[in-house]
C-alpha positions in Angstrom: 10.5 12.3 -19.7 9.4 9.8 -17.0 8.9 6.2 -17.9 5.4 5.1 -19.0 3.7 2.2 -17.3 0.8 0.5 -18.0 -2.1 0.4 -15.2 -5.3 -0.5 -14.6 -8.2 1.2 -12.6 -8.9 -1.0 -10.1 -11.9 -0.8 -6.9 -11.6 -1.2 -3.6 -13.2 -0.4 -0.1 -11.2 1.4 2.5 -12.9 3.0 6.0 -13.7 6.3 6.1 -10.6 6.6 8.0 -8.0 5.4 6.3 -9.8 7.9 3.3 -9.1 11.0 5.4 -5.4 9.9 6.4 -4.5 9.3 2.7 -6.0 13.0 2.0 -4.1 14.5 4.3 -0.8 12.6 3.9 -1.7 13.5 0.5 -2.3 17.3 0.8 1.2 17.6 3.1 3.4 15.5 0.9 1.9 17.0 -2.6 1.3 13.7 -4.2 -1.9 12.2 -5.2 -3.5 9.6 -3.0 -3.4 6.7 -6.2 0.2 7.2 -5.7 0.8 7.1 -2.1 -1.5 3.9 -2.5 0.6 2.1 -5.3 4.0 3.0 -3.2 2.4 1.5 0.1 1.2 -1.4 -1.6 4.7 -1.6 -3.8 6.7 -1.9 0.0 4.5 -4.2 1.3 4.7 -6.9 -1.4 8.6 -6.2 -1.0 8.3 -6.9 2.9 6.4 -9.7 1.8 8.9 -11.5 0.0 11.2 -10.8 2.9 8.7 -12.5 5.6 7.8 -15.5 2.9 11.8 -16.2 3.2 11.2 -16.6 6.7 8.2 -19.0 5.8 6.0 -17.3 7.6 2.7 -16.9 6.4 1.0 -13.5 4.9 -1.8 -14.1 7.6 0.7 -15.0 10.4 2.4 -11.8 9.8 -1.3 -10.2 9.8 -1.6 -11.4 13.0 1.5 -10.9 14.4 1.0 -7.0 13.4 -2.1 -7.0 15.1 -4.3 -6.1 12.2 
């Protein structure tokens, strides 16, 4: 049996396209979107620590990106 983590339902507003990506990525890879979300958010915070090693800022990387 799989470990059991606490969570909390949280809100938040994505585009209309970013909705319909995360349902299909969702459909293909037969996983639900909440979890396709929480591993996307789990490697960015990851790459974050990387980049703040690097002392470069969350919103220099943002910009750097091009986001």
């Amino acid at each position: 049996m799989g470990k059991i983590v606490k969570m909390k339902r949280v809100n938040y507003h994505l585009t209309l396209k970013q909705i319909e990506k995360l349902k299909k990525l969702s459909a293909k890879e037969k996983i639900p979107v909440a979890k396709i979300i929480r591993l996307a958010i789990d490697r960015y915070l990851e790459s974050m620590k990387l980049v703040s090693l690097s002392k470069m800022t969350c919103w220099e990387l943002w910009e750097q990106k091009g986001y």
